[in-house]
N, CA, C and O atoms as CSV, one atom per row, in Angstrom:
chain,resi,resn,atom,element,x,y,z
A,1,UNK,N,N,-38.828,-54.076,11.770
A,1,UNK,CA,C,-39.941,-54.766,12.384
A,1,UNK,C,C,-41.013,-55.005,11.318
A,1,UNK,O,O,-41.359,-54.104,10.554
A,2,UNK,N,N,-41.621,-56.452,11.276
A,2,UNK,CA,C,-42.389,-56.775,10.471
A,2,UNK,C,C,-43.382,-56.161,10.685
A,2,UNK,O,O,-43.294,-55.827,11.866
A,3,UNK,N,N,-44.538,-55.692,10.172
A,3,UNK,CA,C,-46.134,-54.986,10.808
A,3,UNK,C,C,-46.801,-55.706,9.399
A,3,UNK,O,O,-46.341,-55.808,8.261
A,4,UNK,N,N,-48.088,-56.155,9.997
A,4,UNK,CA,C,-49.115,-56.681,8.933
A,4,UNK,C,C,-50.575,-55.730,9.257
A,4,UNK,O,O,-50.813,-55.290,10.381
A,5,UNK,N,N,-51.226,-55.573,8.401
A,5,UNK,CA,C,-52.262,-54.889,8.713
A,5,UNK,C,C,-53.619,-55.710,7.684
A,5,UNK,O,O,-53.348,-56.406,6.705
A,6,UNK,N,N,-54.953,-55.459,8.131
A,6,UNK,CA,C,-56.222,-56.145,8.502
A,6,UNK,C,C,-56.880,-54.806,7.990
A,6,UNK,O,O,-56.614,-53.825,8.684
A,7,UNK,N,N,-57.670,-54.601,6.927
A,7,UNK,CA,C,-58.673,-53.836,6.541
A,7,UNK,C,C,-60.200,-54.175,5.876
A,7,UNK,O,O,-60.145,-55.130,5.101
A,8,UNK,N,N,-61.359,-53.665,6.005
A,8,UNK,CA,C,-62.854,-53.729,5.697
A,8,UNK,C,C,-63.148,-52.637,5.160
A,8,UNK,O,O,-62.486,-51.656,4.820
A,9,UNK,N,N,-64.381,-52.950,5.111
A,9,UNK,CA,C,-65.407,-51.908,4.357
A,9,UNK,C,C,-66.609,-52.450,5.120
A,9,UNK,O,O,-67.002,-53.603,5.297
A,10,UNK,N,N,-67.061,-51.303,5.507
A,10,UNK,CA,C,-68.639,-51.235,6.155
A,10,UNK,C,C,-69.711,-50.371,6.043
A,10,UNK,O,O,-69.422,-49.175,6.063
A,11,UNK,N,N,-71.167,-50.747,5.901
A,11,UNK,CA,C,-71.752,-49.667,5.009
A,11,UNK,C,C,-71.980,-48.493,5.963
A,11,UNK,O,O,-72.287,-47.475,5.343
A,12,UNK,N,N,-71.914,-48.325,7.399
A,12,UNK,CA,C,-72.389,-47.071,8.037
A,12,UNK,C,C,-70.849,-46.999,9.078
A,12,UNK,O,O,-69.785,-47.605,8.948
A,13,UNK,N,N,-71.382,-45.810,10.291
A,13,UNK,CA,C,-70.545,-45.715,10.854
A,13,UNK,C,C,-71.042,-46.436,12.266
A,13,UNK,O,O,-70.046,-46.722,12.930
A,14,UNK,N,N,-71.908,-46.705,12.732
A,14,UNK,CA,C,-71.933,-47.433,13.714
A,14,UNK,C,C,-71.531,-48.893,13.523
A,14,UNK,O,O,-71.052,-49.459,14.505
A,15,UNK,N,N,-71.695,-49.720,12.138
A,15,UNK,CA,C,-70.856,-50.744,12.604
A,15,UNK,C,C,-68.925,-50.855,12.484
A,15,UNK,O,O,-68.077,-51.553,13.040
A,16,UNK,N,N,-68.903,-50.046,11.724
A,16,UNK,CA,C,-67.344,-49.152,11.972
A,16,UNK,C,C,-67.029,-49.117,13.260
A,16,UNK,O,O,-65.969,-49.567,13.697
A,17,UNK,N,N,-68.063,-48.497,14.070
A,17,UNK,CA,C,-67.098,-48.543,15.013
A,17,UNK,C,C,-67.387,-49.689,16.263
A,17,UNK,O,O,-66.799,-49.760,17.342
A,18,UNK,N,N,-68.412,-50.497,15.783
A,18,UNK,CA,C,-68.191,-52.105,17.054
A,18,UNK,C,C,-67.045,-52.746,16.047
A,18,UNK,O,O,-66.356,-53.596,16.610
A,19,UNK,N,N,-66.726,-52.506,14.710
A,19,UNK,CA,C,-65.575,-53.211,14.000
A,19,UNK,C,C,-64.258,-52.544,14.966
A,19,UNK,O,O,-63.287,-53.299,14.947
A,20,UNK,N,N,-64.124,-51.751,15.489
A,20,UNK,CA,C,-63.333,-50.716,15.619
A,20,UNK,C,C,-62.812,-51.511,16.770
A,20,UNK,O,O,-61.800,-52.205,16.864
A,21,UNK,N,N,-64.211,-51.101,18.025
A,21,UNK,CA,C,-63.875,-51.952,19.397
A,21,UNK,C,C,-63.681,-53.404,19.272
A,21,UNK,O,O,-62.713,-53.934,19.819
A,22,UNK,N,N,-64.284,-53.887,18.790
A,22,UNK,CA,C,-63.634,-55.327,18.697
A,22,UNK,C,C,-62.384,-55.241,18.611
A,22,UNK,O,O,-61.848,-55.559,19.672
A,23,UNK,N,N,-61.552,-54.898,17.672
A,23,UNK,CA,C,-60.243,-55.301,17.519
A,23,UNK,C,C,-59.631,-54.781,18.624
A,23,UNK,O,O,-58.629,-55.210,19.196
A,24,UNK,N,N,-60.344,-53.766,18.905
A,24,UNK,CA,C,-59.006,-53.433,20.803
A,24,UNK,C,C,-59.129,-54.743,21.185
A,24,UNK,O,O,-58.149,-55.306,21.674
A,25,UNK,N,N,-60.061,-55.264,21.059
A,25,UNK,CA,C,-59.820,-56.707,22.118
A,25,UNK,C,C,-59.508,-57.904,21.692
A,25,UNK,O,O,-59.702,-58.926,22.350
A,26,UNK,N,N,-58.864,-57.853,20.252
A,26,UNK,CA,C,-58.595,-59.053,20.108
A,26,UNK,C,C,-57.334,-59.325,20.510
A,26,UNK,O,O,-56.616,-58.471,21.030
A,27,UNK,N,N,-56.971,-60.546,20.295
A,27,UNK,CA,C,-55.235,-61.161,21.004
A,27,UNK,C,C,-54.672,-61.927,19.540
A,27,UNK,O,O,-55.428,-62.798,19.110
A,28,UNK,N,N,-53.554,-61.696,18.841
A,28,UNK,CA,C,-52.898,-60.284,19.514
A,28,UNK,C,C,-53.980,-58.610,19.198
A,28,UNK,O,O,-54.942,-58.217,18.537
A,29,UNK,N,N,-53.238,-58.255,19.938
A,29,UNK,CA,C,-54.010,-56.994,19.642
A,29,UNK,C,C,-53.407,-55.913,18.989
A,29,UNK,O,O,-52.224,-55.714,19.268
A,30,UNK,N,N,-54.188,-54.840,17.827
A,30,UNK,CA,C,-53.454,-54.166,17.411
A,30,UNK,C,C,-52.981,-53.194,17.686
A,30,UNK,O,O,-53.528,-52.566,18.592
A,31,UNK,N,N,-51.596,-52.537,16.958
A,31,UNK,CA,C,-51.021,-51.938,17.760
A,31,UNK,C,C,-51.518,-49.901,17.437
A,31,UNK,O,O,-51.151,-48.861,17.983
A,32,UNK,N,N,-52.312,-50.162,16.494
A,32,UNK,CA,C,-53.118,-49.135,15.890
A,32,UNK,C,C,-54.478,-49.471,15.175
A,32,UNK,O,O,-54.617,-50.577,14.653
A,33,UNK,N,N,-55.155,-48.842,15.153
A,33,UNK,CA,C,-56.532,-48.933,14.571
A,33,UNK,C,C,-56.953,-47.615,13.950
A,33,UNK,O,O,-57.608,-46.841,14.649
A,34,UNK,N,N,-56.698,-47.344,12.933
A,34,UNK,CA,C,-57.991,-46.263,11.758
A,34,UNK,C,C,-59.456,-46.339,11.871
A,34,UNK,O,O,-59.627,-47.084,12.837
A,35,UNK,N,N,-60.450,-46.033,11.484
A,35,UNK,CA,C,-61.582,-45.971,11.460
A,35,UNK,C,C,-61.749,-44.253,10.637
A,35,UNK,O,O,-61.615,-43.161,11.190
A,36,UNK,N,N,-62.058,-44.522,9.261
A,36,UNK,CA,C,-62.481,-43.400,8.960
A,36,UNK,C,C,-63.665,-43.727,7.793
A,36,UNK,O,O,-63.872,-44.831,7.290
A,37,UNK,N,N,-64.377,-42.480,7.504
A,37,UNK,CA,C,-65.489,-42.503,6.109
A,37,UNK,C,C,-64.729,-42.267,4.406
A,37,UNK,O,O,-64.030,-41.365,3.944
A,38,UNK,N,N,-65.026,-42.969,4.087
A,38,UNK,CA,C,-64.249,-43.136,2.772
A,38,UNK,C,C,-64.721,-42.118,1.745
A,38,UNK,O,O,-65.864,-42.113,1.287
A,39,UNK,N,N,-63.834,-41.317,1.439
A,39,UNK,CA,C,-64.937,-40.000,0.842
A,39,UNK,C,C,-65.063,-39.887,-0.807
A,39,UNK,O,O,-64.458,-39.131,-1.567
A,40,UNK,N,N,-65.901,-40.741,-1.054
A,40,UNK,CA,C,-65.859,-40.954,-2.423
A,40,UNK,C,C,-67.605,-40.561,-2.762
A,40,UNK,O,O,-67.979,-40.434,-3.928
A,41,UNK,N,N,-68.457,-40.415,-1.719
A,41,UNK,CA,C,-70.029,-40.184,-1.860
A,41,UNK,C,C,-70.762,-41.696,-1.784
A,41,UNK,O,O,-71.754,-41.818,-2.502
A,42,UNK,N,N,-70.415,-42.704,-1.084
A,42,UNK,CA,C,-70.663,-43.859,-1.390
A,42,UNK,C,C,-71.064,-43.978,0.851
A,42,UNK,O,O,-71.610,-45.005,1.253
A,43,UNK,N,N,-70.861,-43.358,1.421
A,43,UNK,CA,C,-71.352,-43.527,3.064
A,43,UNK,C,C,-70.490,-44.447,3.643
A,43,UNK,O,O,-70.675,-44.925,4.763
A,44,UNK,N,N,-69.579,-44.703,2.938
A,44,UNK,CA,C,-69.246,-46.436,3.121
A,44,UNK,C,C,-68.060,-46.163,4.446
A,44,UNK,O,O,-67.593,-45.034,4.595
A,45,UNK,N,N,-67.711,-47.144,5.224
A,45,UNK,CA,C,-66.104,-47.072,6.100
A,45,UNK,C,C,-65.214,-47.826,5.633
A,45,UNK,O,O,-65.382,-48.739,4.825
A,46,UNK,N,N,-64.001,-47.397,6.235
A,46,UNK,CA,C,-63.089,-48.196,6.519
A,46,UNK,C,C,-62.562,-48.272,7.918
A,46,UNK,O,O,-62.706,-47.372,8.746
A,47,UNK,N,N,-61.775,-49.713,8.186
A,47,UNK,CA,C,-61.416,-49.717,9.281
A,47,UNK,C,C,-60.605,-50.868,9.103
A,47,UNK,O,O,-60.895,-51.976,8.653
A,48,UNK,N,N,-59.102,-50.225,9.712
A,48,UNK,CA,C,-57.774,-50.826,9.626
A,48,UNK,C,C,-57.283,-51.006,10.786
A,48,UNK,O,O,-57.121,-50.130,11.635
A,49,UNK,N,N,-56.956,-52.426,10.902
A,49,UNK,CA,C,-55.647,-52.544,12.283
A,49,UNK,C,C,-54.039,-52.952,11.821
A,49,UNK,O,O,-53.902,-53.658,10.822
A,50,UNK,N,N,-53.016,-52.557,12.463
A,50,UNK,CA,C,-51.817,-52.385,12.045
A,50,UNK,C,C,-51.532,-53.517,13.055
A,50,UNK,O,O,-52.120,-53.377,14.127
A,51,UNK,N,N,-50.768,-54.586,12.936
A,51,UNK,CA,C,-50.436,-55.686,13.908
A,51,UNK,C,C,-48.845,-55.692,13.587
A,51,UNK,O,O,-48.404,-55.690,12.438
A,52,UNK,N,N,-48.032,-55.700,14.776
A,52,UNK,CA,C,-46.463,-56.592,14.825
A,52,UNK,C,C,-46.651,-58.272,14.790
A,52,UNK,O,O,-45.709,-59.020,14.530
A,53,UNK,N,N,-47.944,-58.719,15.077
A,53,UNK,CA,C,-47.456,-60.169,15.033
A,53,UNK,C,C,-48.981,-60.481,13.817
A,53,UNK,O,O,-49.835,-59.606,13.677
A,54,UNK,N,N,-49.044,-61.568,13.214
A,54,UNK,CA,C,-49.885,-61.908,12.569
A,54,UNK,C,C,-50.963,-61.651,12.645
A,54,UNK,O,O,-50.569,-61.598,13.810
A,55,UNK,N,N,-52.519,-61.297,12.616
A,55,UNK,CA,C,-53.237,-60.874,13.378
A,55,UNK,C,C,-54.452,-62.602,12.920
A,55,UNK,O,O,-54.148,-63.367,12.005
A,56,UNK,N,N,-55.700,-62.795,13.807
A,56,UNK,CA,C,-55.946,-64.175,14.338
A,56,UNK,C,C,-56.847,-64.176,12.660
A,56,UNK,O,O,-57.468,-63.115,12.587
A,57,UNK,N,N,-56.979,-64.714,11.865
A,57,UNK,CA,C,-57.372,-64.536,10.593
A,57,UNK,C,C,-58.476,-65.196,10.735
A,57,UNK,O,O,-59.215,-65.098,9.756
A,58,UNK,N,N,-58.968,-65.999,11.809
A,58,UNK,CA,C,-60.427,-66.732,12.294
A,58,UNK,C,C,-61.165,-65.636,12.709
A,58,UNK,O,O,-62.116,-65.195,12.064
A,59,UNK,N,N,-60.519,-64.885,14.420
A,59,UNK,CA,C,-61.398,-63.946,14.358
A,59,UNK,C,C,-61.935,-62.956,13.844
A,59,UNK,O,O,-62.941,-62.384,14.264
A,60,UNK,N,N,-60.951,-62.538,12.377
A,60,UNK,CA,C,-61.033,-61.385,11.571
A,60,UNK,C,C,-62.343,-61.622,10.610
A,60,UNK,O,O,-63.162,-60.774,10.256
A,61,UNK,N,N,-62.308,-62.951,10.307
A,61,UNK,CA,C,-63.370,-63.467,9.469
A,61,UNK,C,C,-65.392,-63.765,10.449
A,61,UNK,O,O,-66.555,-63.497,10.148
A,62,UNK,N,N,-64.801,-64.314,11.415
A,62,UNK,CA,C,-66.176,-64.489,12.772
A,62,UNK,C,C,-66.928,-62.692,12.614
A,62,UNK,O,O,-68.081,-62.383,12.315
A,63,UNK,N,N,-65.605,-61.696,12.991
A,63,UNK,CA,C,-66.257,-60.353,13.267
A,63,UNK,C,C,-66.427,-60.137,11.852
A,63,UNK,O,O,-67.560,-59.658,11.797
A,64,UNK,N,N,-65.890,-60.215,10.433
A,64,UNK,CA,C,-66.563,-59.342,9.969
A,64,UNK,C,C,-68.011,-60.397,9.124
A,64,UNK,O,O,-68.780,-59.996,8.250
A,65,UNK,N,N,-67.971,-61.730,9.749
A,65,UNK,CA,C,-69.494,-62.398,9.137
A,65,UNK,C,C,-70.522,-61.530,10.780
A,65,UNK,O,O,-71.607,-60.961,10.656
A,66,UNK,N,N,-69.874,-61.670,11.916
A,66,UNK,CA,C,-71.531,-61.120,12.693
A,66,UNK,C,C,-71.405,-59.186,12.482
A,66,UNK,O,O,-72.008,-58.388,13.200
A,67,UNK,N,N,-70.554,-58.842,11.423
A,67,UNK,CA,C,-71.345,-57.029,11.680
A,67,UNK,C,C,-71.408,-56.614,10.366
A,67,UNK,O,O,-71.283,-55.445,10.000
A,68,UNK,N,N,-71.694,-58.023,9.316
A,68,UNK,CA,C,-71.794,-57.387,7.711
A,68,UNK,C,C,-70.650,-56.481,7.126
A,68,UNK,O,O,-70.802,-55.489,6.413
A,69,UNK,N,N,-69.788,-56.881,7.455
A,69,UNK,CA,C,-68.114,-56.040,7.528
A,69,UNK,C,C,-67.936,-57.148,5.576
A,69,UNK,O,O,-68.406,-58.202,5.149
A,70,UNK,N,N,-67.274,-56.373,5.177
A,70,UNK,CA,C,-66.448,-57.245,3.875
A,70,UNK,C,C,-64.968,-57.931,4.917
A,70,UNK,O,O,-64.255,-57.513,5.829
A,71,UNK,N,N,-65.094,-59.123,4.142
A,71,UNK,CA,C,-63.744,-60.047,4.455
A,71,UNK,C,C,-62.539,-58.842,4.499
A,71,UNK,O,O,-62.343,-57.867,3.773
A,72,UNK,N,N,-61.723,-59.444,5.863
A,72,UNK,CA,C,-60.590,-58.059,5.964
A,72,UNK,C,C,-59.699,-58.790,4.674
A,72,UNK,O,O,-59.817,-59.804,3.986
A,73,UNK,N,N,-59.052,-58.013,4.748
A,73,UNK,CA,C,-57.893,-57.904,3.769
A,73,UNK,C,C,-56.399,-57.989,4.088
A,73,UNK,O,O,-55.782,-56.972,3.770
A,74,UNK,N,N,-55.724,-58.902,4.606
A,74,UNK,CA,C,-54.578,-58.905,5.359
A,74,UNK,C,C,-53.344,-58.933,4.652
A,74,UNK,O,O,-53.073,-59.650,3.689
A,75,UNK,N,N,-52.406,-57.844,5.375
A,75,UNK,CA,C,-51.231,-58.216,4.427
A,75,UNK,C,C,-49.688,-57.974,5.141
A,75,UNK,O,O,-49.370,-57.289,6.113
A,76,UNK,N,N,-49.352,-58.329,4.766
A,76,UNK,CA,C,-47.752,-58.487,5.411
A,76,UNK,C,C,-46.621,-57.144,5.076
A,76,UNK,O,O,-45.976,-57.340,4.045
A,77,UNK,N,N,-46.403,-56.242,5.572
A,77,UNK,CA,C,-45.704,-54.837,5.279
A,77,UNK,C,C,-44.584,-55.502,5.400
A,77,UNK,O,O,-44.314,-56.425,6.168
A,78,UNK,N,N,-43.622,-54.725,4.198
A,78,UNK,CA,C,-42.217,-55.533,4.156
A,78,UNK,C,C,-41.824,-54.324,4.935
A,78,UNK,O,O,-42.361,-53.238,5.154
A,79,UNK,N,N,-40.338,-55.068,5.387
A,79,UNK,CA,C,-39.647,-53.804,6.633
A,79,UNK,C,C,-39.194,-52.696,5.367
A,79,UNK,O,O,-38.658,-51.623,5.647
């Protein structure tokens, strides 16, 4: 099974986690979501969704221009 996954960087944890809820709701939706603090001393997040089908690369870009999110990062997991 193909899986592609969608990752950011965000400077706190509250917008981590409306990055977080959003993606429960996007279509398709993912089939996992991460959300953790990146522990390097920098405050910063991450937050990953794991998708079986492509994930919508419009809305990935809409959410992360309205919550100051960095452009996700999408990529295609080989089987």
């Amino acid at each position: 099974m193909t899986t592609y996954t969608a990752f950011t960087t965000l400077p706190d944890a509250a917008r981590a986690c409306a990055v977080s809820d959003a993606l429960e709701r996007m279509d398709p939706a993912p089939m996992g979501i991460g959300t953790f603090e990146i522990e390097d001393g920098s405050g910063r997040w991450e937050v990953g969704g794991y998708f079986t089908e492509p994930p919508d690369t419009a809305a990935l870009a809409l959410l992360s221009a309205a919550t100051g999110a960095a452009e996700f990062v999408v990529s295609k997991v080989p089987d």
